[in-house]
C-alpha positions as CSV (number, residue, x, y, z in Angstrom):
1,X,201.0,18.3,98.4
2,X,202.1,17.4,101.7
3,X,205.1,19.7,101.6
4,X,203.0,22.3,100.9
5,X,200.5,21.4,103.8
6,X,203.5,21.5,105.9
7,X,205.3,24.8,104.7
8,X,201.7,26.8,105.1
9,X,200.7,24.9,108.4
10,X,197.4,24.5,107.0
11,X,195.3,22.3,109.4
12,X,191.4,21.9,110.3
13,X,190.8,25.0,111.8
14,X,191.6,26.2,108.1
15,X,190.0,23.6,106.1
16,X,187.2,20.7,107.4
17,X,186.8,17.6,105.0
18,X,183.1,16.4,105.2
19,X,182.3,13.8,103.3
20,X,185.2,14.6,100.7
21,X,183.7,17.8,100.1
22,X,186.5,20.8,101.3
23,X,184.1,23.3,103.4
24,X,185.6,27.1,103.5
25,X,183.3,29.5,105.9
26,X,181.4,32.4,103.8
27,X,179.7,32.9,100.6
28,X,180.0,30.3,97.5
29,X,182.3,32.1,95.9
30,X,184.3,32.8,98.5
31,X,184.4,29.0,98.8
32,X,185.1,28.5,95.0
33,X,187.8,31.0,95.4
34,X,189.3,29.5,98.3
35,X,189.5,26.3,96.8
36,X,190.6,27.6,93.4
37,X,193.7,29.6,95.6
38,X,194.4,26.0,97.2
39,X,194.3,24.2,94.1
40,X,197.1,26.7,92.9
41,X,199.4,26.8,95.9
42,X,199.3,22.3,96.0
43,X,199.8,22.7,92.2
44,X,202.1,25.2,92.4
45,X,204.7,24.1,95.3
46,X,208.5,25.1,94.7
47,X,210.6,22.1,94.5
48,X,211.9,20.5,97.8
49,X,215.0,18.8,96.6
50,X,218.3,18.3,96.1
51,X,219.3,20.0,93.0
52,X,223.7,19.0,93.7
53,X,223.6,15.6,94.3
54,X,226.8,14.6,92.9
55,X,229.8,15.1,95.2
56,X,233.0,14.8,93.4
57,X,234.9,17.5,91.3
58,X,234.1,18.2,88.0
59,X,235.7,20.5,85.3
60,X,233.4,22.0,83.4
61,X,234.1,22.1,79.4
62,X,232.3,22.2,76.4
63,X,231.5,18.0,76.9
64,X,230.1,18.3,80.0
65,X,228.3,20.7,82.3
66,X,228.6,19.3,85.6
67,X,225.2,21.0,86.9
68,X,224.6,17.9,89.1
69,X,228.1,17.9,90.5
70,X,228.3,20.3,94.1
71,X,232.2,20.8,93.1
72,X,232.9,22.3,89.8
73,X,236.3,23.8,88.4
74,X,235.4,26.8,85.9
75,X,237.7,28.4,83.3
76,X,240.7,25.9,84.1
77,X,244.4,27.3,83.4
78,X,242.9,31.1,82.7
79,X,243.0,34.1,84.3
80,X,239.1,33.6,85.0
81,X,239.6,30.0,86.8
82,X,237.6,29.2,89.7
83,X,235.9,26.4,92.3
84,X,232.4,26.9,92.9
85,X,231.1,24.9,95.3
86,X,227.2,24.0,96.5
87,X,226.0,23.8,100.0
88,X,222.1,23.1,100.2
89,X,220.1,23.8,103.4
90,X,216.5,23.0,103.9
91,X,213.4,24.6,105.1
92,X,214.1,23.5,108.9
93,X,218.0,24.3,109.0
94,X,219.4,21.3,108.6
95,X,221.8,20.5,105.6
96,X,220.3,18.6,103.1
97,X,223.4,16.1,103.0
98,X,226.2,16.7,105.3
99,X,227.9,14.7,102.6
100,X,227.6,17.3,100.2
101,X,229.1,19.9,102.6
102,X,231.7,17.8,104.0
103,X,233.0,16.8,100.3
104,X,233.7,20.6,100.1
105,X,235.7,21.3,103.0
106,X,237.7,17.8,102.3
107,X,238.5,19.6,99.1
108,X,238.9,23.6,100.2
109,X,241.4,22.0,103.3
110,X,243.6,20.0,100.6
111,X,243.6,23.5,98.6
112,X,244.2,25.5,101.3
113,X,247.4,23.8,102.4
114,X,248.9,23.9,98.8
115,X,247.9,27.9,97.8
116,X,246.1,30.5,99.1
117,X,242.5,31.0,98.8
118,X,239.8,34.1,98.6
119,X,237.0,32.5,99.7
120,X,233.6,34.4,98.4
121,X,230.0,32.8,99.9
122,X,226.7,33.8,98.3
123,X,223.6,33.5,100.0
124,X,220.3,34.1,97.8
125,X,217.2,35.5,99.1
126,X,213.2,35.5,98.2
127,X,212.0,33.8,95.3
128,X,215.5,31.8,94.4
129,X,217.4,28.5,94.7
130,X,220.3,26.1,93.6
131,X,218.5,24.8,90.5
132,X,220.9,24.7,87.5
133,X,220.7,27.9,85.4
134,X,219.2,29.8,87.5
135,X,219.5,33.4,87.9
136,X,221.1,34.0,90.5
137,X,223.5,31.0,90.0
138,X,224.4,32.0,86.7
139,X,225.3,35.9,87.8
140,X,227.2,34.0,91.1
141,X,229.3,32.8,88.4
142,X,230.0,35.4,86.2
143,X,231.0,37.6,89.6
144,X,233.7,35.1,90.4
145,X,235.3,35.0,86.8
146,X,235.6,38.9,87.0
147,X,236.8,38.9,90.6
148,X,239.5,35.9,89.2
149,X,240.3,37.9,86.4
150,X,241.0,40.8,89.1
151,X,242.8,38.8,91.8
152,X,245.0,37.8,88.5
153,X,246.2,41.3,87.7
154,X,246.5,42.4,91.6
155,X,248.9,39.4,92.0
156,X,250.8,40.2,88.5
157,X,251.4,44.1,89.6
158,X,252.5,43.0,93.1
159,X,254.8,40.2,92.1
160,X,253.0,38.2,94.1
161,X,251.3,34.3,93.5
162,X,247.3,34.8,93.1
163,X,245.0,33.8,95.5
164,X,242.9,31.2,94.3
165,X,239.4,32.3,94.6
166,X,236.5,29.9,95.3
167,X,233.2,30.3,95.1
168,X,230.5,29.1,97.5
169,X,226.6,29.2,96.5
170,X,224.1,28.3,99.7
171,X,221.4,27.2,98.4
172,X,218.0,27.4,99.7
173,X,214.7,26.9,99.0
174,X,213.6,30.7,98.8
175,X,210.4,29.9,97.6
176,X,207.4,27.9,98.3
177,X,204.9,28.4,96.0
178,X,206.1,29.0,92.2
179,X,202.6,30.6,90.6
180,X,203.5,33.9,89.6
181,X,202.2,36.9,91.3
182,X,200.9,34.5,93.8
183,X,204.3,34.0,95.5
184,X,204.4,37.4,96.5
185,X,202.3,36.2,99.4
186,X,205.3,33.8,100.5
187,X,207.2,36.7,102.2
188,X,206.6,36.3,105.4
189,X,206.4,32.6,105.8
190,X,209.8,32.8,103.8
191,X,211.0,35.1,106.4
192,X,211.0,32.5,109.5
193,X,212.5,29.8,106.9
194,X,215.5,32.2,106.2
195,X,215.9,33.0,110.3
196,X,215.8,29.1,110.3
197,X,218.4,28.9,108.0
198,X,220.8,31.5,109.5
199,X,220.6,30.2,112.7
200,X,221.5,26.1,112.2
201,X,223.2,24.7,109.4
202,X,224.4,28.1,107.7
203,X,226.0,28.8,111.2
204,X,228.6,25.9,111.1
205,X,229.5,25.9,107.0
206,X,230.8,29.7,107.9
207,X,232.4,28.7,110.6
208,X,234.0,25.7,108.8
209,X,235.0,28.0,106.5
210,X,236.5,30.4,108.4
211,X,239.0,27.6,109.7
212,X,239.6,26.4,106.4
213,X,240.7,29.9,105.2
214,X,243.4,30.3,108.4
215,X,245.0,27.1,107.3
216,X,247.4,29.1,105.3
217,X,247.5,31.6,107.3
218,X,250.0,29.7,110.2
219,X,252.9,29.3,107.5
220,X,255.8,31.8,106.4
221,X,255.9,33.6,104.8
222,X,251.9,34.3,105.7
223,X,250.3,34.8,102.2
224,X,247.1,34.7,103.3
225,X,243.6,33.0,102.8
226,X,240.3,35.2,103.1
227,X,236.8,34.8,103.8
228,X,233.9,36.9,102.3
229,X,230.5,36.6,103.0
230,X,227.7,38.1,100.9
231,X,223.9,37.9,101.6
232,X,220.8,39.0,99.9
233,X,217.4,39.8,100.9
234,X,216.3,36.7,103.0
235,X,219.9,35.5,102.4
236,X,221.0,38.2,104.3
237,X,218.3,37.7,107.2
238,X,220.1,34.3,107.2
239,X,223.9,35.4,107.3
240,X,222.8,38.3,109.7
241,X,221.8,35.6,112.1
242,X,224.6,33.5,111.4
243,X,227.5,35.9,112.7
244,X,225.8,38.5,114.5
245,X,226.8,37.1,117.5
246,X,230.1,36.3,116.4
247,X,230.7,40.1,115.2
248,X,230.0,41.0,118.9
249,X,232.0,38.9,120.4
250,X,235.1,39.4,117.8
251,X,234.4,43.3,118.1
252,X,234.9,43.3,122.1
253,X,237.8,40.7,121.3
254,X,237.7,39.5,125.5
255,X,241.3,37.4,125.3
256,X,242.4,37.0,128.7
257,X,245.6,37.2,127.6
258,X,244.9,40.6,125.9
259,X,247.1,43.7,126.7
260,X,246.7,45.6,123.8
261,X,244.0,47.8,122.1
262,X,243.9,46.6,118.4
263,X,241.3,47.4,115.3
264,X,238.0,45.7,115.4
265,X,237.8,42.3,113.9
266,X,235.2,41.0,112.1
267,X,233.8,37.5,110.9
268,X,236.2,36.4,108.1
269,X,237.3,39.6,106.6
270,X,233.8,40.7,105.5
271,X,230.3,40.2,105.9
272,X,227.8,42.1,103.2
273,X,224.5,42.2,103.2
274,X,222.3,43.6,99.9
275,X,219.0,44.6,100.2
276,X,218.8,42.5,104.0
277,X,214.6,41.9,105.1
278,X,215.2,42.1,108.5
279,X,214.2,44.5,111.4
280,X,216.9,47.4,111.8
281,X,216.0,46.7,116.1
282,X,218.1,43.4,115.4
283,X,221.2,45.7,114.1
284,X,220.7,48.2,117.3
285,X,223.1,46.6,119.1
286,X,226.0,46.2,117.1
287,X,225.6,49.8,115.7
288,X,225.6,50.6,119.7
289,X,228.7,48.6,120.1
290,X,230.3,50.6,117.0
291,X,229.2,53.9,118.3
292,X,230.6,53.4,121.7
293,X,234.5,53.4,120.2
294,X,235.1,56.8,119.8
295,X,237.9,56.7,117.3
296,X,239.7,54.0,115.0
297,X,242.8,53.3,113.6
298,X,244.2,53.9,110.5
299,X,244.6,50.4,108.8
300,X,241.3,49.6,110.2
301,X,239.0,47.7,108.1
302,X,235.4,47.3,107.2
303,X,233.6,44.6,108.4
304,X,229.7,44.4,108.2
305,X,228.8,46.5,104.9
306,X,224.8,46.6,104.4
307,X,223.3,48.5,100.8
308,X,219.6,48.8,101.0
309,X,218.5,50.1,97.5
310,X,216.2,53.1,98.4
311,X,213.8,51.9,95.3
312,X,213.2,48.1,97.7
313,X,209.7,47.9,97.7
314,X,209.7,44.5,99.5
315,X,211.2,45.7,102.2
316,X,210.8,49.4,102.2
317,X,206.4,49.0,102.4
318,X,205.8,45.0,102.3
319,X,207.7,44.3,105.2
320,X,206.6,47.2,107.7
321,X,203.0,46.5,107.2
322,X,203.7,43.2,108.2
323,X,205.5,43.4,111.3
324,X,203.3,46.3,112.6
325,X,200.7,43.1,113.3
326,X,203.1,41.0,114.6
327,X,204.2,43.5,117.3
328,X,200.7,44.9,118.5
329,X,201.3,43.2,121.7
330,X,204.8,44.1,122.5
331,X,206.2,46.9,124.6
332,X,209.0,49.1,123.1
333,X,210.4,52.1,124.5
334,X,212.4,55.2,123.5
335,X,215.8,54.8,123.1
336,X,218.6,57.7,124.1
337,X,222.3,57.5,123.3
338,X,224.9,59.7,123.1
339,X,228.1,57.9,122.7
340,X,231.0,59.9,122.1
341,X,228.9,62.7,121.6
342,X,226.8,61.5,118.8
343,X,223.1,62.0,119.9
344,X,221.0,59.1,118.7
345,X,216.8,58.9,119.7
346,X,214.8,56.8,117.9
347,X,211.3,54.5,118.8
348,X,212.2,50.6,119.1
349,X,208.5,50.1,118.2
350,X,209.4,52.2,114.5
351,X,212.9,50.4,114.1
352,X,211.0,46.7,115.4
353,X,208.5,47.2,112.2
354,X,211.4,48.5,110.0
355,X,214.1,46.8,107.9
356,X,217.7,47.9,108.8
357,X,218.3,49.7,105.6
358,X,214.9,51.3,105.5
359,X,215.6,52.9,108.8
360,X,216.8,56.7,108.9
361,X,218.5,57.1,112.6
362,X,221.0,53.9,111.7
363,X,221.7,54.4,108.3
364,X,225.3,56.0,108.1
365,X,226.3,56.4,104.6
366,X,224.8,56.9,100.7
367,X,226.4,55.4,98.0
368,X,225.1,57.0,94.7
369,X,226.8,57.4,90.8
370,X,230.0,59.7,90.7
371,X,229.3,62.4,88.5
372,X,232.6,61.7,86.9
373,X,234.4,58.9,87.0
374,X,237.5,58.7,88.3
375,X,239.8,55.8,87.5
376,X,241.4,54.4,90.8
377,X,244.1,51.4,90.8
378,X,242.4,48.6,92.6
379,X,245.9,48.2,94.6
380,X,245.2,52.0,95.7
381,X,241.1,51.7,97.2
382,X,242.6,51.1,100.6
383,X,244.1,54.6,100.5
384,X,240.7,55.9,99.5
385,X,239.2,54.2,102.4
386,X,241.8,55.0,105.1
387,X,242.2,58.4,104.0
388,X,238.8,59.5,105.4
389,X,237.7,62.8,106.3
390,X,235.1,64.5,108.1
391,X,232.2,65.2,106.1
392,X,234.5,64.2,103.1
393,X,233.0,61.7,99.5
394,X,235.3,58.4,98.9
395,X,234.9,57.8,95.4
396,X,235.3,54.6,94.5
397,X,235.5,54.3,90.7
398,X,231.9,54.9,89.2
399,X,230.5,55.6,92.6
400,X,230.7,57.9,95.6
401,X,230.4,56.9,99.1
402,X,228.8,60.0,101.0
403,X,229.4,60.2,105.0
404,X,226.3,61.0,107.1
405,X,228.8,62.2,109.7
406,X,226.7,60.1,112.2
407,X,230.3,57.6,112.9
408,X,233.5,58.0,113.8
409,X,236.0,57.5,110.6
410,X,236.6,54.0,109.7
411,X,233.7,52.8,111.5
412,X,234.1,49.2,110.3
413,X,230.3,48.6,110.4
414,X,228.4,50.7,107.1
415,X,224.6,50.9,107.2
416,X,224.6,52.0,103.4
417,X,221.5,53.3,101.7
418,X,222.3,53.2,97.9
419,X,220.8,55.3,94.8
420,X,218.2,53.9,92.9
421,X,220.4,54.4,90.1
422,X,222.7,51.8,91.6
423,X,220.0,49.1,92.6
424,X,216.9,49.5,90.7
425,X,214.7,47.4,92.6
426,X,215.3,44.1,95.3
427,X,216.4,41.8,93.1
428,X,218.4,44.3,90.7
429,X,222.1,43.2,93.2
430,X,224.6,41.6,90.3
431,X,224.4,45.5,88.5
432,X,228.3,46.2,87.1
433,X,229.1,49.2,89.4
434,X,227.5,48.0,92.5
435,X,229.5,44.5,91.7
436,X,232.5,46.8,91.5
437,X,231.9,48.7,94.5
438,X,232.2,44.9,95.8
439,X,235.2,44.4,94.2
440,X,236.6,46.9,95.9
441,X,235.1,46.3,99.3
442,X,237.3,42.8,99.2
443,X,240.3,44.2,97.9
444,X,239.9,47.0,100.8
445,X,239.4,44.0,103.6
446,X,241.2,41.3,102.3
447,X,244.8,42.8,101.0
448,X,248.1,41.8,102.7
């Protein structure tokens, strides 16, 4: 009860205790149905725990599970083998056990100096966890055998050794309150939690990891590591706040030993956000900083991919109406661009009280069902991307990626708005084509 006491802030100005009687202001029943709500919410409080409290490796086989163990080798000696690691963060920020983490990274820098690695973080969002079996955990997993599987028969037709691709779940406690129906009213409280998250302990693992995955990268011949982040719904609220500053910074690239102009770099090779609840006035400025390069060059690369599902009622509807109270009181202005000739007005008030993906004058791109689908090599997708042209469809496999025509080509940062079809709802993300869409986002940022 006192962790939920403490997650909704409830104190006497709520609730009075008189003479162990709770006294709600109104009516009887409002009272009987006050106290009825309270009763559900203490009864009803997600679990604040640990769920990966073992720290040492673990194979997992038909004897043994290892859902306890934050290190676990899947599918050994197969083309689907990989090492999913657990990182658990709690409601404030703070890692749950920096001995957890720092068991990982002992492991992921011994690997990295034997073998390459593709690196793939998952962030959940609303209404999930790191409990074992759950959900999101369990599709986190099947994602990395097929993306093993893949990185197997890349490496095969290029004669090359196979990255070895880890997997890393952050776990979080996306929910406070587990009575169904009734945790719908956990979004915005859930909200600041995730913005919590993002900006503390998620902040170093990335960057941790990011080091880790340039170990190889300094030896010859340079076979090297790569880094993907992916983020979803609160999740991606979190990782948004995580690198957003870093993107900046690596976009305008400030060496002072720079001579050169060179493509735009991102954090690790790619940062995607799914179905992201934050406010698209957050995104602004990086979209500014995009828009202000006026061309790019051919082997650039994307680097900040976000899909908003246009059926995402949670942060299409919920999500508006709530930030239209929360910014009564602020001032916001009209804002007038027209970088490189691409005319751009838009109300910060509108885009403060809208998510990024829900926003019209920043999205850039749809992604919707080919009509036909057309069979590309995986070791061909970068063509598809670099070949752009004006007003022109890149079709990757059983999907089309449509140009607004609002960015220059090879804009490295997409503000993707993606077909019902695709994403049926917020929490429809692990879908086959939209996973292979992924796919082929890493193969496109992470080749040689």
């Amino acid at each position: 009860m006192q962790g939920c006491l403490q997650a909704w802030r409830i104190n006497y100005k709520t609730i009075s205790m008189d003479e162990g009687d709770v006294r709600m202001t109104g009516s009887g029943s409002i009272r009987i149905t006050g106290l009825v709500l309270l009763l559900l919410l203490f009864g009803g409080c997600a679990s604040n725990q640990i769920y990966r409290d073992q720290f040492s490796s673990c194979v997992v086989s038909a004897q043994q599970d290892c859902e306890r163990r934050s290190i676990q080798v899947h599918h050994p000696d197969s083309d689907q083998e990989y090492l999913l690691g657990f990182v658990e963060i709690d409601d404030q920020g703070q890692l749950r056990d920096r001995a957890q983490m720092q068991s990982l990274l002992d492991n992921l820098y011994v690997e990295a100096s034997k073998e390459s690695l593709l690196i793939n973080v998952f962030v959940h969002g609303w209404h999930h966890n790191a409990a074992p079996h759950a959900s999101n955990v369990e599709s986190f997993k099947h994602s990395m055998a097929q993306l093993s599987e893949l990185e197997s028969r890349l490496s095969k037709a290029q004669h090359k050794p196979p990255r070895k691709v880890v997997g890393i779940y952050v776990g979080w406690r996306g929910e406070s309150i587990d009575v169904p129906v009734l945790n719908n009213i956990t979004f915005w409280e859930r909200k600041n939690t995730a913005q919590e998250v993002g900006h503390l302990g998620m902040a170093e693992l990335l960057l941790r990891l990011e080091e880790i995955s340039n170990v190889k990268n300094t030896q010859q011949p340079p076979i090297k590591s790569r880094l993907v982040v992916v983020g979803h719904s609160f999740g991606g609220a979190a990782v948004y706040s995580a690198t957003s500053q870093i993107l900046a910074d690596r976009f305008v690239d400030s060496r002072g030993d720079k001579n050169f102009v060179d493509t735009a770099k991102g954090f690790g090779d790619l940062v995607v956000l799914i179905n992201p609840a934050f406010e698209a006035l957050r995104y602004a400025p990086l979209y500014d900083l995009a828009q202000a390069r006026c061309s790019y060059f051919p082997d650039q690369r994307p680097r900040l991919v976000i899909l908003t599902s246009e059926s995402d009622y949670a942060t299409k509807l919920a999500f508006p109406v709530g930030r239209f109270f929360s910014t009564l009181l602020e001032v916001h202005d009209t804002i007038r661009r027209n970088d490189c000739k691409r005319p751009l007005v838009y109300s910060e008030g509108v885009a403060d009280r809208h998510t990024v993906g829900h926003f019209d004058p920043l999205i850039t791109h749809e992604l919707r069902p080919a009509t036909q689908r057309k069979v590309v090599a995986y070791d061909q997708v970068q063509n598809v991307w670099r070949d752009q042209r004006v007003g022109g469809i890149q079709q990757y496999g059983s999907t089309e990626l449509v140009s607004l025509g609002k960015t220059a080509l090879r804009n490295p940062y997409l503000n993707v708005k993606v077909d019902k079809r695709l994403i049926s709802d917020h929490n429809d993300v692990f879908g086959e084509e939209i996973m292979e869409f992924l796919r082929q986002l890493i193969v496109i940022s992470t080749a040689e």
